[in-house]
C-alpha positions as CSV (number, residue, x, y, z in Angstrom):
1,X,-6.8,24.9,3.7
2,X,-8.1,21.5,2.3
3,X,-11.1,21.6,0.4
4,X,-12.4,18.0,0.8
5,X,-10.9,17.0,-2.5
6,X,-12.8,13.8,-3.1
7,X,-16.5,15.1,-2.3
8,X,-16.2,17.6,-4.8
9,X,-14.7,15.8,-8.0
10,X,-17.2,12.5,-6.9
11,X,-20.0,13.1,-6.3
12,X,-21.8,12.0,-9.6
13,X,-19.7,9.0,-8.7
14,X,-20.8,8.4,-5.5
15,X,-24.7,9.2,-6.2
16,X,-24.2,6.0,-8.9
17,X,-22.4,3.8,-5.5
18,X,-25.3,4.5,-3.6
19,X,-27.7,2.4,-5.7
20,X,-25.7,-0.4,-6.7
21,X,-26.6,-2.5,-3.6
22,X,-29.7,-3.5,-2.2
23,X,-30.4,-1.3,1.2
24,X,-30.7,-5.1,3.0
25,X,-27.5,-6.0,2.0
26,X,-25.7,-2.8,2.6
27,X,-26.9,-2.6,6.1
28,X,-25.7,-6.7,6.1
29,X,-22.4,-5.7,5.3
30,X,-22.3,-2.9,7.8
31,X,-23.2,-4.8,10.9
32,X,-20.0,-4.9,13.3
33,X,-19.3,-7.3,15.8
34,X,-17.0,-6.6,18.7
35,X,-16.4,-10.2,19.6
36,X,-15.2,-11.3,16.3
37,X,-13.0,-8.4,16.0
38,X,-11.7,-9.3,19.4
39,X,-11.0,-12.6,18.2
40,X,-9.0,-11.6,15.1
41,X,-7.1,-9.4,17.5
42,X,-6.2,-12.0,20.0
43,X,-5.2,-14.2,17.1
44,X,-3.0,-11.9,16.4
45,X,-1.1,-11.2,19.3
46,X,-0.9,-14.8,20.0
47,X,1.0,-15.0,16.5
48,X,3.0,-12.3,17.6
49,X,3.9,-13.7,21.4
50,X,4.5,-17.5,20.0
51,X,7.0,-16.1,16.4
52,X,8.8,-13.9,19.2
53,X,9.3,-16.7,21.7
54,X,10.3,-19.3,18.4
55,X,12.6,-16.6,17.2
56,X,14.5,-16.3,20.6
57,X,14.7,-19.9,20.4
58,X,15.3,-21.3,17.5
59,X,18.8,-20.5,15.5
60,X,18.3,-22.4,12.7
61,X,18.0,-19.9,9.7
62,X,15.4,-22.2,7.9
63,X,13.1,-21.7,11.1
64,X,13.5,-18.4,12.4
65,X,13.6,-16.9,8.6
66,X,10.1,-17.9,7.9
67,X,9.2,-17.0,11.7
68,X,10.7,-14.0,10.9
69,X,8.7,-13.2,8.3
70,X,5.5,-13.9,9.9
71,X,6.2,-11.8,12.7
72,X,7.0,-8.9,10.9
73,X,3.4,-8.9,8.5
74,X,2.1,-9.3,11.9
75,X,3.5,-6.2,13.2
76,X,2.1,-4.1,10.3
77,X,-1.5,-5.7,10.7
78,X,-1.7,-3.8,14.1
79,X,-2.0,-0.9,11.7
80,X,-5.0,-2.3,10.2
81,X,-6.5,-3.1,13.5
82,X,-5.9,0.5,14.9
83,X,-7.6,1.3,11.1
84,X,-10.4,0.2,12.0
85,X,-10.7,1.6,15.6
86,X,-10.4,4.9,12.9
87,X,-13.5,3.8,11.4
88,X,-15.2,3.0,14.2
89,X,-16.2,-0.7,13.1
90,X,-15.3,-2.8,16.3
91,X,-18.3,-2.3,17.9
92,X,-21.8,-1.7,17.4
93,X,-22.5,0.9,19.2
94,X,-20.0,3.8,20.5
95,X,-18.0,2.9,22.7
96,X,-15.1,5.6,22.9
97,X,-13.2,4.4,26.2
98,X,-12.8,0.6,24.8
99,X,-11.9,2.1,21.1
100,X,-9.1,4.6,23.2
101,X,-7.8,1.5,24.8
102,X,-7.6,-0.7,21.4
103,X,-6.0,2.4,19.5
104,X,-3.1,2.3,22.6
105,X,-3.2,-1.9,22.1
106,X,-2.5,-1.7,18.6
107,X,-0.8,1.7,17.9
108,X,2.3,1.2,20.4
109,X,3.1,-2.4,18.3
110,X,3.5,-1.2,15.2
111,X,5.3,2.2,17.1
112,X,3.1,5.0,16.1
113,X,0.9,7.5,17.2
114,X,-2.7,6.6,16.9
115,X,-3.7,10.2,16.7
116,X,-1.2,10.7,14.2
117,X,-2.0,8.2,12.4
118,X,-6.5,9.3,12.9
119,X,-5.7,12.5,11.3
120,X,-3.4,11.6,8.8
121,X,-5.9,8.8,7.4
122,X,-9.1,10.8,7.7
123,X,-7.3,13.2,5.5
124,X,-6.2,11.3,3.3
125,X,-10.0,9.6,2.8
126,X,-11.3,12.9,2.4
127,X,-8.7,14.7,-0.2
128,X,-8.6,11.7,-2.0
129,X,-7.0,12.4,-5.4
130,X,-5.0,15.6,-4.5
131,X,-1.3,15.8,-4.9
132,X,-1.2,18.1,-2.2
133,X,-3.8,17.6,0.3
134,X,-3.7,13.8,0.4
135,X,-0.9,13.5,3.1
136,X,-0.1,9.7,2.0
137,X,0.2,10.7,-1.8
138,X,2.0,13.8,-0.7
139,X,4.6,12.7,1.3
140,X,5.2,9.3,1.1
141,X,4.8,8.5,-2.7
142,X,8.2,8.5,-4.0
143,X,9.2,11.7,-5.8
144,X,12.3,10.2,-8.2
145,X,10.9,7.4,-10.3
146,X,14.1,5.4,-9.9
147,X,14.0,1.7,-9.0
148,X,16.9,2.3,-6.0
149,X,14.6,4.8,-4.5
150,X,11.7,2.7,-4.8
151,X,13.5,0.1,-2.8
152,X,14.3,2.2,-0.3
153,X,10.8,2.3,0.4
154,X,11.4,-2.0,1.5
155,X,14.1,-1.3,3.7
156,X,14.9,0.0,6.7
157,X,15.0,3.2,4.9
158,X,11.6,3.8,5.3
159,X,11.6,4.8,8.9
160,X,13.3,8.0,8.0
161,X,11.3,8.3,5.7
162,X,8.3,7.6,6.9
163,X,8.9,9.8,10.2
164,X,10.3,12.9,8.4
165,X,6.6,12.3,6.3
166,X,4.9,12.5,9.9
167,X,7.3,15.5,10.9
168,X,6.0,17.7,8.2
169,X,2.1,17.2,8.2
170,X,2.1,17.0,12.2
171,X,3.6,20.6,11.9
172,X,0.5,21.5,9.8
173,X,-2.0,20.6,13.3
174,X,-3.1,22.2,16.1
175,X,-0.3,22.6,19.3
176,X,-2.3,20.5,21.4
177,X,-2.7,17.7,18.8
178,X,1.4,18.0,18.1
179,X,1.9,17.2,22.1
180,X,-0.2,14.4,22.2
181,X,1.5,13.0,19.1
182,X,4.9,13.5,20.7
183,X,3.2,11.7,24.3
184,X,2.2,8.5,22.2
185,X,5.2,8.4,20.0
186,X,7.7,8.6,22.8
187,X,5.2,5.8,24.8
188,X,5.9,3.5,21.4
189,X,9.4,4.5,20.9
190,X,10.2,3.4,24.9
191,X,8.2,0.2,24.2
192,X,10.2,-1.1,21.7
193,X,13.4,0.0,23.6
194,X,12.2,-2.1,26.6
195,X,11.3,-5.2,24.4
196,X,14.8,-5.0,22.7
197,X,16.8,-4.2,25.7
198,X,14.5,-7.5,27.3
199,X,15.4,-10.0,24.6
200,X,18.8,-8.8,24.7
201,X,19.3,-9.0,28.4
202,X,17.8,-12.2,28.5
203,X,19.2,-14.6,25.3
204,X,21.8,-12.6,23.8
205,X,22.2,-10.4,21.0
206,X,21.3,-12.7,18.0
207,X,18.3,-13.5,19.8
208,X,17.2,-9.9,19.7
209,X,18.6,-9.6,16.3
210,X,16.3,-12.7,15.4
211,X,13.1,-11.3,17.1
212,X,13.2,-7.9,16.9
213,X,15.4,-6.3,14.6
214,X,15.1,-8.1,11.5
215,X,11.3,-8.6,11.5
216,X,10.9,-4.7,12.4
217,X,13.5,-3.1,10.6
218,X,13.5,-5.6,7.5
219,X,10.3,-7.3,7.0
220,X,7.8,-4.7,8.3
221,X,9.4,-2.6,5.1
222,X,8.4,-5.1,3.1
223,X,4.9,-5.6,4.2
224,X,4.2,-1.8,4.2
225,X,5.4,-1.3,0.7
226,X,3.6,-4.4,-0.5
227,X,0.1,-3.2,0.9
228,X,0.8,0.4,-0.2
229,X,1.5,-1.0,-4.0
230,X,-2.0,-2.7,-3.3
231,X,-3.7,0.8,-2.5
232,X,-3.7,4.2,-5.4
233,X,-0.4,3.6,-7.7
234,X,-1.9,1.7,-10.2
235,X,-5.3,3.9,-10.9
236,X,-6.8,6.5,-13.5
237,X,-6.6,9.7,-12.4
238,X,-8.9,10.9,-14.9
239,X,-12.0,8.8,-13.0
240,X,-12.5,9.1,-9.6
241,X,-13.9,5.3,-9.4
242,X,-11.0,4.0,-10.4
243,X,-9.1,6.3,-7.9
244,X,-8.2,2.8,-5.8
245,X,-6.3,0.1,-7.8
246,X,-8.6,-2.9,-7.4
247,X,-6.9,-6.0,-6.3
248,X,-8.6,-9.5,-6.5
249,X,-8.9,-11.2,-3.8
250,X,-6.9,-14.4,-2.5
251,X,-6.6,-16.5,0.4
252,X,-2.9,-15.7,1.3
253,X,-2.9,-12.2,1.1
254,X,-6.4,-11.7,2.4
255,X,-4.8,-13.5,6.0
256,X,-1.1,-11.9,5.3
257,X,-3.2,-7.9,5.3
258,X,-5.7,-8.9,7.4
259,X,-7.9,-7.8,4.3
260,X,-6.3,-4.9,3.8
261,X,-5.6,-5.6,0.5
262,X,-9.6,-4.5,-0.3
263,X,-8.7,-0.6,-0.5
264,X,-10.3,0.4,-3.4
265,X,-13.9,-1.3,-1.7
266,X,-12.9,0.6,1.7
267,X,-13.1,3.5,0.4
268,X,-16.0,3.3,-1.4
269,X,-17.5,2.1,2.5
270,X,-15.5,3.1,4.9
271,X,-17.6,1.9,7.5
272,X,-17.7,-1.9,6.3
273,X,-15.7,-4.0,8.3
274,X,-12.6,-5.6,7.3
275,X,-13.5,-9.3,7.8
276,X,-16.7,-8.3,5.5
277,X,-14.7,-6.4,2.6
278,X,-14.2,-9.9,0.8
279,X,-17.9,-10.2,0.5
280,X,-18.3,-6.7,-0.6
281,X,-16.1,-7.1,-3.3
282,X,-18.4,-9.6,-4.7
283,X,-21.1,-7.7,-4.5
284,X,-19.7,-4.9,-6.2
285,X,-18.5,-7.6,-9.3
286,X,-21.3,-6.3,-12.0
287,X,-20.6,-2.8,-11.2
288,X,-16.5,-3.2,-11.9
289,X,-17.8,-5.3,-15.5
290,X,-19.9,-2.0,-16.2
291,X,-17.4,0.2,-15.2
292,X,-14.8,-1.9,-17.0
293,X,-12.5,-1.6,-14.1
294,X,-9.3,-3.7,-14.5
295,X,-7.7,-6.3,-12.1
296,X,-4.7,-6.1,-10.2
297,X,-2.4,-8.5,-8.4
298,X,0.7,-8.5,-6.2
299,X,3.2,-10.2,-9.3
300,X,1.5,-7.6,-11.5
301,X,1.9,-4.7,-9.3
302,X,5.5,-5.8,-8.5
303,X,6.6,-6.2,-12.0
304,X,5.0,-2.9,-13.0
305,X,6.5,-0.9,-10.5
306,X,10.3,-2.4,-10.2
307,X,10.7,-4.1,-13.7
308,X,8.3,-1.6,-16.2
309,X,9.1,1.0,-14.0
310,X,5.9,2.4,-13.6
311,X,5.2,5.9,-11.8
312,X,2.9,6.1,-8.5
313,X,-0.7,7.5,-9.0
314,X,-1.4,6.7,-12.9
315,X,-2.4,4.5,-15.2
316,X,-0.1,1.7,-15.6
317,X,-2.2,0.7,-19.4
318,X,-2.2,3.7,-20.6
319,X,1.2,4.5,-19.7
320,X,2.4,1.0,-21.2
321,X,0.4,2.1,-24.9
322,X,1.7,5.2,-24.7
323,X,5.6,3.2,-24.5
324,X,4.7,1.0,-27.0
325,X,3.5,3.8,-29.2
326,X,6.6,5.6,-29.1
327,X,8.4,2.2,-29.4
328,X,6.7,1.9,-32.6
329,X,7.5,5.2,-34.3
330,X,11.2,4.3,-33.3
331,X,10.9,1.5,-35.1
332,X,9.3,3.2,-38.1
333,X,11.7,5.3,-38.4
334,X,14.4,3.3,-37.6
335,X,13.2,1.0,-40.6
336,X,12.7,4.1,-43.0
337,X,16.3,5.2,-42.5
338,X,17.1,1.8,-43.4
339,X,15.1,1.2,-46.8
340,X,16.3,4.8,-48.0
341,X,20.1,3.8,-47.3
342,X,19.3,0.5,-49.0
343,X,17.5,2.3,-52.5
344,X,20.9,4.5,-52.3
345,X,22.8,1.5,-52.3
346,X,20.4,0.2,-55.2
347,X,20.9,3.3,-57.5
348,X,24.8,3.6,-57.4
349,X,25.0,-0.3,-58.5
350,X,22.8,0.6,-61.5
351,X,24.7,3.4,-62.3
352,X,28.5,1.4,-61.5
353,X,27.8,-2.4,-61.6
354,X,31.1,-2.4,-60.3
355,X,30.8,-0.8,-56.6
356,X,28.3,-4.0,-55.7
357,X,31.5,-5.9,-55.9
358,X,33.2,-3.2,-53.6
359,X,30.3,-2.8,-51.1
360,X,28.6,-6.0,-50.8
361,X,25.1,-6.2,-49.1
């Protein structure tokens, strides 16, 4: 039974959110408007319809890679667009048929289940912070600190993964919730079948190797693992503001995530909308100075959790003090060991002048 982990360990927390903006502004940075997420939305599949015709096209590695690439962030940004038919922040008022229809546009894409995918995020907002009630921490945060495992995680590895991560919590729902997530999953499953049966058909194998495989079951790794570095590894557990790494924002990766990269200021308002996170972030500046909340970035983040080695869900300083603590009391004693041999050394010459000859320094 979940208990609604992040209510009960933030509530001091969230009593302090609540009057750090103006009620104006807050209710500015709530306002939703369907036609501009339309807009993104249809920018989006025209990136994906105009990559997938240049890929079939084009067999020149130093196009199709880069098109390659593209398409393949652009197939994990449907996730953010069916995350925010989750939050119910396309339109201003409820409308539940359109927001049905959008979470079938954008979930079949990226080839998930959009009810999965409701209850698995709504759970994971609400039991923020749990091990083992958080279903994202729980199973899909890699268990074996290992840097091969890790990269896993950016290959095409992560479907089994990922699915097996679905299997388990889906067997925690209701039976009628299970069928319908079997229904939609077999509906994205055959869609993808029929696009790469299509492109195969019609220009050959390397074409469908070029515009489907590689941008799904190489870059789309990628993209998720980058975004998921962006989201709770880097954090301190022992402060529930801080239970979000926060990532500065830039141009590149703001249009590459589709502003995903904002997590830590989504969950602190879920219902924002993701084209006005980058203005709630600087809103929320003076309250991360007075919190003394740190900064992250993508090369940091990367280097921390492939070079440094860093474990998911803690706090990457303190980890890196406690290292270079230790380090030091190596050190110390390595050096200690060292002098003592050396005043050995010292004594015997005193005593027999003779053995510095025979043992020279």
């Amino acid at each position: 039974m979940r208990q609604h982990y992040f209510s009960q360990h933030a509530a001091a927390f969230r009593s302090e959110l609540a009057c750090v903006l103006a009620r104006g502004e807050l209710q500015a940075l709530h306002r939703k408007s369907g036609s501009r997420h339309l807009a993104i939305a249809g920018r989006q599949f025209a990136i994906l319809a105009l990559t997938t015709a240049g890929l079939i096209y084009w067999s020149n590695p130093l196009v199709w890679v880069p098109l390659a690439l593209v398409q393949g962030f652009t197939v994990f940004n449907f996730t953010v667009l069916l995350h925010e038919v989750v939050h119910h922040t396309v339109f201003a008022r409820a409308r539940p048929r359109a927001e049905r229809l959008l979470a079938w546009c954008y979930a079949v894409p990226s080839g998930i289940s959009s009810s999965q995918f409701t209850r698995w995020h709504l759970d994971h907002h609400a039991e923020l912070g749990s091990s083992e009630d958080d279903p994202k921490r729980h199973h899909l945060s890699p268990k074996v600190n290992a840097r091969w495992f890790k990269l896993l995680y950016a290959s095409p590895a992560l479907f089994p993964i990922y699915f097996r991560a679905a299997r388990q919590e889906n067997a925690t729902y209701p039976a009628a919730l299970q069928r319908q997530i079997a229904f939609e999953r077999k509906v994205s499953i055959a869609a993808h079948l029929s696009v790469l049966a299509l492109i195969w058909a019609a220009a050959g194998f390397a074409a469908a190797l070029r515009a489907y495989v590689v941008p799904v079951f190489f870059v789309f790794p990628i993209a998720f693992t980058l975004n998921r570095l962006g989201q709770h590894y880097d954090i301190d557990p022992a402060d529930p503001a801080k239970w979000g790494t926060l990532m500065r924002g830039h141009w590149f990766w703001d249009f590459a995530f589709l502003n995903s990269n904002y997590h830590l200021e989504h969950h602190y308002f879920p219902g924002v909308p993701f084209y006005r996170l980058p203005a709630l972030q600087q809103a929320l500046v003076p309250f991360y100075e007075r919190r003394a909340m740190r900064w992250q970035n993508y090369s940091g983040l990367l280097y921390g959790w492939l070079v440094e080695n860093r474990a998911p869900h803690t706090n990457w300083i303190e980890d890196r003090g406690s290292r270079i603590a230790d380090l030091s009391q190596t050190d110390l004693r390595s050096e200690t060991v060292r002098v003592e041999s050396q005043s050995a050394i010292n004594r015997q010459s005193a005593v027999n002048p003779q053995s510095a000859f025979r043992n020279p320094q």
